[in-house]
N, C-alpha and C positions, 0 to 999 in steps of 0.2 A: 184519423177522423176526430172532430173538432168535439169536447165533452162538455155542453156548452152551462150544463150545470154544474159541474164539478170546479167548472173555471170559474164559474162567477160564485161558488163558495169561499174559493180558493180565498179570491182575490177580496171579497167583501172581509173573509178574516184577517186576511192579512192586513187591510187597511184599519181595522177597527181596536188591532193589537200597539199600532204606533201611533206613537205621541209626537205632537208640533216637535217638543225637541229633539227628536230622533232624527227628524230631517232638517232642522235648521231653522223650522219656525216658530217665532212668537204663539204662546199657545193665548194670551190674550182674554181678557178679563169676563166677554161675554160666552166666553165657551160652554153648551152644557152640552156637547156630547163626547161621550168619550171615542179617542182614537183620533182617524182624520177625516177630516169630510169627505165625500168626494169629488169638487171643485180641487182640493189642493192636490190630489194624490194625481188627477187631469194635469193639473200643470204644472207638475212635479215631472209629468212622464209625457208634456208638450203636445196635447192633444185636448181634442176639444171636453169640456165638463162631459155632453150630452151623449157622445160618443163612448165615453168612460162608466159613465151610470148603465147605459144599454148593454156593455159587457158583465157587470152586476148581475143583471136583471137575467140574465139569459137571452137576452131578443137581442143584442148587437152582431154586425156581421161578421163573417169568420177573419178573427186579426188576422194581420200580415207577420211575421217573425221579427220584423223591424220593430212595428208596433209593440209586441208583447217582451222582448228585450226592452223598450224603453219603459212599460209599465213596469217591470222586473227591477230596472234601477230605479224609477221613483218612487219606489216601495221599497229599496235597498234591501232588496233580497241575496240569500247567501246564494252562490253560486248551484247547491246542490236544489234550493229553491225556485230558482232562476229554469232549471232545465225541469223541473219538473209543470212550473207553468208553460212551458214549450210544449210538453208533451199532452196535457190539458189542452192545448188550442190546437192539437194536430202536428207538430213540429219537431222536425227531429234536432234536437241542443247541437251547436257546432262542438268541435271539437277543443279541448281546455288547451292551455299552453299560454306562452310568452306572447304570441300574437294578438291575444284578445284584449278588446278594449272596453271589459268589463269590471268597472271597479265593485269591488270585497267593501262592503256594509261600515265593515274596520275603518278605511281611508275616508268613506264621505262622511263618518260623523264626526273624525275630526276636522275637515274640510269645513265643514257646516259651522265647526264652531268657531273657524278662523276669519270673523266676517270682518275682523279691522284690522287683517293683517293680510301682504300681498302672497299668498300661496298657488301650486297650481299641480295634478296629477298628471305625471308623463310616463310614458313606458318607455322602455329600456332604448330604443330608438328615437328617442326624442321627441315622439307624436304627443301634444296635447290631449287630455282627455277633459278635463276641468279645470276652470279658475276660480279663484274668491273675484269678488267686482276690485275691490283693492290690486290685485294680482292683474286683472284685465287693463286696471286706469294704469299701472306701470308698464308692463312691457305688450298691451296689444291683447285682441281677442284673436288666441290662437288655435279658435276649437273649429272654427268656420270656413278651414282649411280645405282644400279636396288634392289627393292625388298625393304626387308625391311631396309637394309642398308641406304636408302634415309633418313631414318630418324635419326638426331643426335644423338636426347637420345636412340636410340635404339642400335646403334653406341659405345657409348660411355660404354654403359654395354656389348658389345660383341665384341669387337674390341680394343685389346690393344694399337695399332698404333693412334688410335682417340685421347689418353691424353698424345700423344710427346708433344706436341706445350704448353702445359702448366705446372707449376712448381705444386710439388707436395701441396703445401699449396691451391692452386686452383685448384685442380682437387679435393681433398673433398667439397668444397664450389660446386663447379658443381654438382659432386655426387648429393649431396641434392638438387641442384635447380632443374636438373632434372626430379627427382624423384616426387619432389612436385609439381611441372610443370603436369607432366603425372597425376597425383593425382586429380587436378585439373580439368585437360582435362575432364577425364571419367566422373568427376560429371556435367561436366557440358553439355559434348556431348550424356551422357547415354551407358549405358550398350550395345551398339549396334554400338558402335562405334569405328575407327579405333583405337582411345586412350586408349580404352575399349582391344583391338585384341592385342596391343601391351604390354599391361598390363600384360597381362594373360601366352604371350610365354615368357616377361621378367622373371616372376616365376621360372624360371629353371635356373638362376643366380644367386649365392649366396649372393651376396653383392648388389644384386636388392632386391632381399629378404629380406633381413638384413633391408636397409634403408626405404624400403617401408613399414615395421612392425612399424617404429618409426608413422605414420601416420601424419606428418607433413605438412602442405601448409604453402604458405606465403612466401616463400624463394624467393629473388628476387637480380636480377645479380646485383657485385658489381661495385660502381660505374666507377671504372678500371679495365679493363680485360690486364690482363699481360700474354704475349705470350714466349715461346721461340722458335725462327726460326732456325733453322740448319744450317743457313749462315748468317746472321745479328745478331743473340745472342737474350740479351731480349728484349724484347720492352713492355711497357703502354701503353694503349690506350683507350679512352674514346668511348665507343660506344653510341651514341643518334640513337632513335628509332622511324620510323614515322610510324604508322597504318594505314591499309586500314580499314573500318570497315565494308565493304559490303563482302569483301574472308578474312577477318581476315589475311591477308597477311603482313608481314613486312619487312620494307626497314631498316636494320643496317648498319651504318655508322660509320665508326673504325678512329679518330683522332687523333693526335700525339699536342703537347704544342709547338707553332712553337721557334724555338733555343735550344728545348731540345733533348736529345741523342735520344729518340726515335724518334723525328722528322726526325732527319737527317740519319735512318735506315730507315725508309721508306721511305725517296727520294732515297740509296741506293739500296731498294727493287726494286725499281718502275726501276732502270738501270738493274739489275739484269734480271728481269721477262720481260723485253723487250729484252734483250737478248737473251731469252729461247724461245722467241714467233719469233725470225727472223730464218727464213729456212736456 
């Protein structure tokens, strides 16, 4: 049963504890109130202001689990947070683990601060969870995904469109990282598992097939990932990786040699894809 006071205490303190730059925004010169409004913390968590204020207030209707998981991340709640506004709105918290695509408070606030650089959080399968807009104008908005397309490597053996962005000498090195990647996966999530589910419809790919028979692991990305973009040409780029280790979740980080030609294609990018993002 829905505590519909308790939730909308909750949730009033919680917004009134965080500051613009804990999520990413400008706090902005005419500010006088402290914390966040609640217009941003609405479209923080992709729902309407009016709808967001009436959970406040106590008179909104009883959220959906959907809904209160996305107020959850645009409050960047800690996970033990997270399940407790679940239980506030009536909901029992799913269960923790490597399948969840709940990112830890840790990862979005440096996300948040990475807004001129191409970043993006993936879980252990390859699924998008978040991009910087830099990260979108380079390789794509891959959060828009549904099914099993969410997933890269699954992606990348059933989707010709997936290996434009890279030259053909890296897209065999992928092939196999891939492949050994998934290989990995299943041994170590079990036969019961999504890496497992994904394993088994890859079979029906020849050149899944093919590469998976060599029974290879070990393959590990190179230390430069070379792009080619359809409007800035090629680009290098050095990806470092930070780990969560509690959702196995990771934050990649794509850099350029500052005065090198790639560099100055991604300041290029970074005009471009702000261009594509004004109405």
């Amino acid at each position: 049963m829905i505590d519909r006071a308790g939730l909308a205490a909750f949730l009033r303190h919680r917004r009134e504890t965080l500051q613009p730059a804990d999520v990413g925004l400008p706090r902005g010169s005419r500010r006088r109130t402290g914390g966040l409004r609640r217009e941003e913390v609405a479209a923080l968590s992709h729902m309407s202001a009016d709808y967001y204020a009436r959970l406040e207030r106590g008179t909104g209707p009883h959220p959906s689990e959907q809904m209160v998981a996305a107020i959850a991340q645009g409050l960047h709640l800690t996970l033990d947070e997270r399940d407790h506004l679940l239980r506030l709105a009536g909901h029992r918290p799913p269960a923790r683990g490597t399948a969840s695509g709940y990112i830890s408070p840790g990862l979005l606030r440096i996300l948040d601060r990475l807004v001129d650089t191409p970043a993006e959080i993936v879980t252990e399968l390859g699924e998008t969870l978040r991009q910087t807009p830099l990260g979108v104008a380079l390789t794509g908005d891959a959060t828009e995904r549904r099914g099993n397309d969410r997933y890269l490597g699954y992606r990348w053996f059933t989707d010709p469109a997936t290996r434009e962005a890279y030259p053909a000498d890296e897209q065999r090195r992928l092939t196999r990282l891939y492949a050994s990647g998934l290989r990995e996966l299943v041994a170590l999530r079990g036969p019961s598992s999504r890496a497992a589910e994904l394993a088994v419809l890859l079979q029906e790919v020849p050149e899944f097939r093919e590469v998976w028979q060599t029974q290879e692991v070990g393959v590990r990305p190179p230390e430069l990932k070379r792009f080619h973009h359809p409007e800035v040409g090629a680009l290098e780029l050095s990806c470092q990786t930070l780990i969560d280790p509690d959702q196995s979740h990771r934050l990649l980080v794509y850099t350029a040699v500052p005065g090198s030609e790639s560099h100055e294609k991604l300041e290029l990018l970074a005009v471009i894809g702000a261009q594509r993002l004004t109405p």
